[in-house]
C-alpha positions in Angstrom: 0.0 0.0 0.0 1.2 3.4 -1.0 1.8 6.0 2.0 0.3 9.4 0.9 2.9 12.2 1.2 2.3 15.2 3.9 1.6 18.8 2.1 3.9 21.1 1.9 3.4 23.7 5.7 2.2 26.9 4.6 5.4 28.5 6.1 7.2 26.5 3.5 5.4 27.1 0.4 6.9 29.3 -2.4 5.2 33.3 -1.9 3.5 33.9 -5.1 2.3 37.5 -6.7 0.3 38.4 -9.6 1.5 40.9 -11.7 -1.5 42.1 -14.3 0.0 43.4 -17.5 -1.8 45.9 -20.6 -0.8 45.4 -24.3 -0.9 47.9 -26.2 -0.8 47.9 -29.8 -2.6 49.0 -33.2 -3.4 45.4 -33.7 -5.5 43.1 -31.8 -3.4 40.3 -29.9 -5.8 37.7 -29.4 -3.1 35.1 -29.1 -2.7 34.1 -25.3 0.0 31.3 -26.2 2.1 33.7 -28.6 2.3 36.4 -25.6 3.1 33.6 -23.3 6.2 32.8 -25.3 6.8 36.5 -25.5 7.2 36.7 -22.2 9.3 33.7 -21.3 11.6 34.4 -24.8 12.4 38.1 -23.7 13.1 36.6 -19.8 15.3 34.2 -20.8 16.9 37.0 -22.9 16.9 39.3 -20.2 17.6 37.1 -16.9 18.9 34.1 -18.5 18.0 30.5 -17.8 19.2 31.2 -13.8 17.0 33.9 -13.4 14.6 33.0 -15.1 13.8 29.6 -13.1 14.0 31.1 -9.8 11.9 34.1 -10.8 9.2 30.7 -11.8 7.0 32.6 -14.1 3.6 31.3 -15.0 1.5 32.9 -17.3 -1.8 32.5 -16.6 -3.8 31.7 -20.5 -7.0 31.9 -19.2 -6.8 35.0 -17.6 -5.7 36.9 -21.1 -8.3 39.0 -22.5 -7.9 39.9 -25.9 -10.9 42.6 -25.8 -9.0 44.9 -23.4 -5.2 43.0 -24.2 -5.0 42.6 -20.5 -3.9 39.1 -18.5 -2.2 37.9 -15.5 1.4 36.7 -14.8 2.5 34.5 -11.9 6.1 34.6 -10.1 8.0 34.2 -7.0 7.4 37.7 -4.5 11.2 38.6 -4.6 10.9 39.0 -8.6 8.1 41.2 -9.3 10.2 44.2 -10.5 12.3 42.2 -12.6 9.1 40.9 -14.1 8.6 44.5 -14.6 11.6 45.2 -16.3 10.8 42.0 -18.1 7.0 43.2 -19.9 8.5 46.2 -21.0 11.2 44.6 -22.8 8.7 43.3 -24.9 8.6 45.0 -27.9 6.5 42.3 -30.4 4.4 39.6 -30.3 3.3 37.9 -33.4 5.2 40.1 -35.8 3.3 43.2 -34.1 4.9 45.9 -32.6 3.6 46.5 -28.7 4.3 48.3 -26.0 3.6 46.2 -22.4 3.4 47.9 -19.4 2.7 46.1 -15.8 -0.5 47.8 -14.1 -0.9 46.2 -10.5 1.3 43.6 -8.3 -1.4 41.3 -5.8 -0.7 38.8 -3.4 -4.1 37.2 -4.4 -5.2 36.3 -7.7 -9.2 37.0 -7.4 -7.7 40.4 -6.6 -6.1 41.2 -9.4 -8.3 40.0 -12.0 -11.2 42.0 -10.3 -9.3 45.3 -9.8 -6.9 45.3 -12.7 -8.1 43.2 -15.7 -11.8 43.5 -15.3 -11.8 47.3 -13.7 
C-alpha cells in the first residue's frame, strides 16, 4: 500500500504575486499562447536561464483577455520588479509591434483580476 505524502506547511510554500499586465498595440493580440512565449523568450533574454527559473513565471492563458489585451502573470514575490523590467522589454508579439506595461502587483489572484483586468 502506498503512503500518501504530507503537504507542503504553509510557512514552506513558495510566496506567489500576480503581476496584471496591458498590451498595447494598433493590432489586436488575441493570441494568449504567442504572448506567453513573448514573455518567457524576452526573460530568458533578459535574466537568463538562472534567473529565469528562480523568478518561476507562469502565465496565466485563461486570464488573457484579448478585448482589453490585458492578463495575469504569476512569479515568486522577490521577482516582481524584474518581471517588470521583463514586460516592458517586450517590444513584439506575433510580428506586431507592442508596448507592455505592468499595471498592478497582488498577493491574491481573485484580486487582481477583479481590480486590474476587469476594472
Amino acid at each position: 500500500m502506498a503512503t500518501k505524502l504530507k503537504p507542503i506547511l504553509p510557512s514552506l510554500r513558495e510566496k506567489k504575486r500576480f503581476v496584471a499586465f496591458e498590451i498595447i498595440s494598433n493590432d489586436r493580440i488575441s493570441n494568449a499562447r504567442a504572448v506567453s512565449e513573448s514573455i518567457q523568450d524576452t526573460s530568458l533574454r533578459f535574466l537568463g536561464e538562472l534567473g529565469t527559473g528562480r523568478m518561476g513565471i507562469r502565465v496565466l492563458e485563461d486570464k488573457y483577455n484579448p478585448g482589453v489585451q490585458k492578463g495575469i502573470v504569476r512569479i515568486n514575490h522577490k521577482h516582481a520588479d524584474h518581471m517588470r523590467a521583463v514586460l516592458a522589454l517586450i517590444k513584439e508579439i506575433d510580428n506586431t509591434r507592442v508596448l507592455v506595461r505592468s499595471i498592478g502587483v497582488s498577493g491574491i489572484l481573485k484580486k487582481a483580476e477583479h481590480k486590474y483586468i476587469a476594472g
